[in-house]
NUZASE-52928 format. One record per residue (C-alpha): chain; residue number from 1; x, y, z negated. Coordinates in Angstrom, 3 decimals, m for minus. Each point is the difference from the previous one (the first is absolute). Example, Ala and Ser with C-alpha at 12.3 -4.5 7.8 and 13.67 -1.06 7.14 Angstrom:
<mipas>
{A 1 {12.300 m4.500 m7.800}},
{A 2 {1.370 3.440 0.660}},
</mipas>
This chain:
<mipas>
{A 1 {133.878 75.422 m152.141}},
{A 2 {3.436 1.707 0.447}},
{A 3 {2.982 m1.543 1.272}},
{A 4 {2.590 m1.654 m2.702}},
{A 5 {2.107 3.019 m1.773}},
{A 6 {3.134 m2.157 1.843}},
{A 7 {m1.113 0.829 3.151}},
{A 8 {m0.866 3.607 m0.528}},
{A 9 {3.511 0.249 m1.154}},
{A 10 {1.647 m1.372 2.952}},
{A 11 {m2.232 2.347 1.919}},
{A 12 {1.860 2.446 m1.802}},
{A 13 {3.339 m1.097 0.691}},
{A 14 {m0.713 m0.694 3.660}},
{A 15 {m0.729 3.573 0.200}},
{A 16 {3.582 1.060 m1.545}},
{A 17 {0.994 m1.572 4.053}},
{A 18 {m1.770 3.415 1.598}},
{A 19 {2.332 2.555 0.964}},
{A 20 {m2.723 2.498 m1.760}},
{A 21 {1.153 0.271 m3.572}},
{A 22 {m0.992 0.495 m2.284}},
{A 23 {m3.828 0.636 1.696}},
{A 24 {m0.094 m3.640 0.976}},
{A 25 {1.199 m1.706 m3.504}},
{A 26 {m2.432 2.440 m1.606}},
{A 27 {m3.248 m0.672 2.009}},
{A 28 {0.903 m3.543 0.148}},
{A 29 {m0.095 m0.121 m3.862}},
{A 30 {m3.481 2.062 0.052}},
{A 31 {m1.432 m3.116 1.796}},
{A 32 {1.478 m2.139 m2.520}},
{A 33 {m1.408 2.418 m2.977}},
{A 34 {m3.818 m0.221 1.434}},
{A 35 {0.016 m3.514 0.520}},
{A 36 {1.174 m0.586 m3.259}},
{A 37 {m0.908 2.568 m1.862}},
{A 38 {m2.125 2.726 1.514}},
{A 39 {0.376 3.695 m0.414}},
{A 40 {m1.518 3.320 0.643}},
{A 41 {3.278 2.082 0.371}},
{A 42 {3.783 m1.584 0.326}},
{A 43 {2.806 1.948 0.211}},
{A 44 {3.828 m0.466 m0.450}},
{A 45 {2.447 2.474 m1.943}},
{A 46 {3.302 m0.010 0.016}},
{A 47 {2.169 1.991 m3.095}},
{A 48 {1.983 3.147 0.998}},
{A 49 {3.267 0.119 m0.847}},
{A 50 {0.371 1.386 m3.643}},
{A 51 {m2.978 m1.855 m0.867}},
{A 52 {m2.185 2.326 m0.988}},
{A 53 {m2.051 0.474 3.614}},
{A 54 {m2.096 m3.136 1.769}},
{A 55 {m0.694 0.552 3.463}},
{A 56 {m2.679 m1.827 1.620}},
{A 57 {1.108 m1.547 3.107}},
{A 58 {m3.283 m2.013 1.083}},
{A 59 {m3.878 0.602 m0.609}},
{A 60 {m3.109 m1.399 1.214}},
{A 61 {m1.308 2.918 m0.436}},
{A 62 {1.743 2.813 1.071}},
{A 63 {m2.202 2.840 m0.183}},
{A 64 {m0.570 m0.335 m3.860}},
{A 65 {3.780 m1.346 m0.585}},
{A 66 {2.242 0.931 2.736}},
{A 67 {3.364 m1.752 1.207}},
{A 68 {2.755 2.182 m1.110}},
{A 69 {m2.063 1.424 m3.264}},
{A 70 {1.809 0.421 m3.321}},
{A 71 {m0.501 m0.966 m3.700}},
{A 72 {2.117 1.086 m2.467}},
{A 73 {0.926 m3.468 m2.736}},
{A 74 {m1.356 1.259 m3.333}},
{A 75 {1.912 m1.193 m2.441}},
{A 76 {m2.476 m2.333 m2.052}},
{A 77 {m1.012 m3.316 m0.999}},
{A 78 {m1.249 m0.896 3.469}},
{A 79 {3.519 1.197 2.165}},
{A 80 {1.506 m2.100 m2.747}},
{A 81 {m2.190 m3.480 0.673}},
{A 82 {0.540 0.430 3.942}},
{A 83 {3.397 1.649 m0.199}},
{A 84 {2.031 m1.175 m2.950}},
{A 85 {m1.369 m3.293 m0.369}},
{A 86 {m1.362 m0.854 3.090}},
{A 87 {m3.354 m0.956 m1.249}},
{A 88 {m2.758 0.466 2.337}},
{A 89 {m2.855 1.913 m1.383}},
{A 90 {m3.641 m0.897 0.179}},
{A 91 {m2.850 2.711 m0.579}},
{A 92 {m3.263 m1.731 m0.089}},
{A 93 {m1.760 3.485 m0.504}},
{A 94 {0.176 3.674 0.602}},
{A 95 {0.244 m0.046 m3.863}},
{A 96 {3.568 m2.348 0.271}},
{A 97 {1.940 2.191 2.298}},
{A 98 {m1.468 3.786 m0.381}},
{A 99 {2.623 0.453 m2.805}},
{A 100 {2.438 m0.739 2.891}},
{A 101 {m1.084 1.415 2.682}},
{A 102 {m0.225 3.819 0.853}},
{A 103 {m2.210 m0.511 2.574}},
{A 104 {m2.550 m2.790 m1.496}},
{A 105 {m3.129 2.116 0.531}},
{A 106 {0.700 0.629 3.280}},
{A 107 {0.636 m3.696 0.731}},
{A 108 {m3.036 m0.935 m1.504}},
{A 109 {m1.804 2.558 2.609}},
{A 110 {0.883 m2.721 2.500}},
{A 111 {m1.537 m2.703 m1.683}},
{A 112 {2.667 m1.090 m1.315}},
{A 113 {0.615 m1.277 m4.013}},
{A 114 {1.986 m2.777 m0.077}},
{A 115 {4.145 0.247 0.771}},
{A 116 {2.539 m2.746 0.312}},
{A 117 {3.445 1.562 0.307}},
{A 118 {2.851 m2.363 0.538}},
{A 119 {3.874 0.582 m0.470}},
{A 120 {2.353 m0.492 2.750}},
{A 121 {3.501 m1.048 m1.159}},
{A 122 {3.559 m0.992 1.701}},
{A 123 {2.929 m1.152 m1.778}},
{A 124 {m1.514 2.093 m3.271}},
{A 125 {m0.921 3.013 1.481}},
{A 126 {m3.219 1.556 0.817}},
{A 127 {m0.815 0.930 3.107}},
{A 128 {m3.654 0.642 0.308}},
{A 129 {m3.383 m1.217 m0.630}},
{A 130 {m3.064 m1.929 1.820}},
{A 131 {m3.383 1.604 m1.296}},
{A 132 {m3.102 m1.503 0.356}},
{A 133 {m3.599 1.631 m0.108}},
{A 134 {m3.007 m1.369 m0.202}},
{A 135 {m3.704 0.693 m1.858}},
{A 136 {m0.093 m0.017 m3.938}},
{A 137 {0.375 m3.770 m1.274}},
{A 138 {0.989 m1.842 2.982}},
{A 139 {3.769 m0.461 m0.807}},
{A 140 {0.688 m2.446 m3.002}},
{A 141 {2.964 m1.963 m1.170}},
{A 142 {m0.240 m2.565 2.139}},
{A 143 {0.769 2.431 3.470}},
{A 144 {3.200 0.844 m1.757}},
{A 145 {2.245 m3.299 1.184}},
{A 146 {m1.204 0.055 3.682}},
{A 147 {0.513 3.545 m0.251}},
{A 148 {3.463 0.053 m0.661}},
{A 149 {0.718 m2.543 2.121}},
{A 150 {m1.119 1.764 3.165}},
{A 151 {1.657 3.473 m1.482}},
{A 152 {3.558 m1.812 m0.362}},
{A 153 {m0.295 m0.091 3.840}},
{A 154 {m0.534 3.671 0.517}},
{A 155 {4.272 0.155 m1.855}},
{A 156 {1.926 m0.958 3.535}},
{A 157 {m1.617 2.317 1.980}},
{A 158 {0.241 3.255 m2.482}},
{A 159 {3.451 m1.081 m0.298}},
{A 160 {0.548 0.418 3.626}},
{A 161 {m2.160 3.191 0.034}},
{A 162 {2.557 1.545 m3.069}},
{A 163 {2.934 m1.098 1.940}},
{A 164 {m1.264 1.531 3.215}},
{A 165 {m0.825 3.266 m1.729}},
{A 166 {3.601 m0.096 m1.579}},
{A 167 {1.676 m0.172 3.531}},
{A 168 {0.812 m3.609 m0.504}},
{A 169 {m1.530 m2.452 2.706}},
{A 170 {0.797 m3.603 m1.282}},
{A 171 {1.527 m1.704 m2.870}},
{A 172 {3.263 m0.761 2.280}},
{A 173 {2.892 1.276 m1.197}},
{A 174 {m1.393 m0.325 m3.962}},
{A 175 {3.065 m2.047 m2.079}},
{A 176 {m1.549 m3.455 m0.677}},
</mipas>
């Protein structure tokens, strides 16, 4: 039996204490995914500025989807669930997402055919996504909640990664 979702998510946020950001907050939140969920590739993106790149910023598996790899958003139906609305998307099947997804076949080469992807979002903007892979049919509605819930605590750390990158350090000196 896993651990309650609460404390896989205060695993997470215990790990948002390691000077090793956001590496730590992300592998601290893979635990929390596989107890909870289970995958077969995880990785985080974050949205370029201009919105129309994602750039993958962690991957279990790096040889097939490596950190610093690019996707360009396509405007459709799916970047407007995860981006506009914030709605997570659930592909059960290869069938749900290849529409989507450029690289479906190629995904399903690794035994993969099922995708969760879930929106991260900050005071209305998007900032990124969590994606979760797994075999076809093993993701249903029910994963979505806990899901969520552990991806919302991926947000403070690619904050401080953005901030970081833009040459700003900490939130001091912000107007409150």
């Amino acid at each position: 039996m896993t651990r309650p979702l609460a404390d896989s998510i205060a695993a997470v946020a215990r790990a948002w204490r390691e000077a090793d950001q956001p590496r730590a907050t992300f592998e601290a939140a893979g635990v929390a995914f596989a107890e909870q969920i289970g995958f077969g590739l995880y990785t985080v993106t974050h949205i370029l500025p201009g919105g129309r790149e994602v750039e993958r910023l962690h991957s279990t598996n790096p040889a097939a989807y490596a950190v610093g790899g690019r996707k360009p958003v396509i405007p459709n139906a799916f970047r407007e669930q995860m981006f506009g609305t914030g709605t997570p998307f659930l592909g059960r099947t290869p069938a749900d997402f290849s529409p989507y997804f450029p690289d479906h076949a190629f995904i399903v080469s690794l035994g993969l055919g099922c995708v969760m992807n879930l929106p991260l979002f900050f005071g209305g903007a998007a900032l990124g996504s969590i994606n979760l892979l797994d075999r076809e049919g093993v993701y249903d509605t029910h994963h979505v909640a806990p899901a969520l819930a552990i991806a919302q605590m991926v947000v403070p750390a690619l904050i401080a990664r953005n901030l970081a990158v833009a040459g700003q350090t900490s939130l001091e000196g912000e107007s409150q």
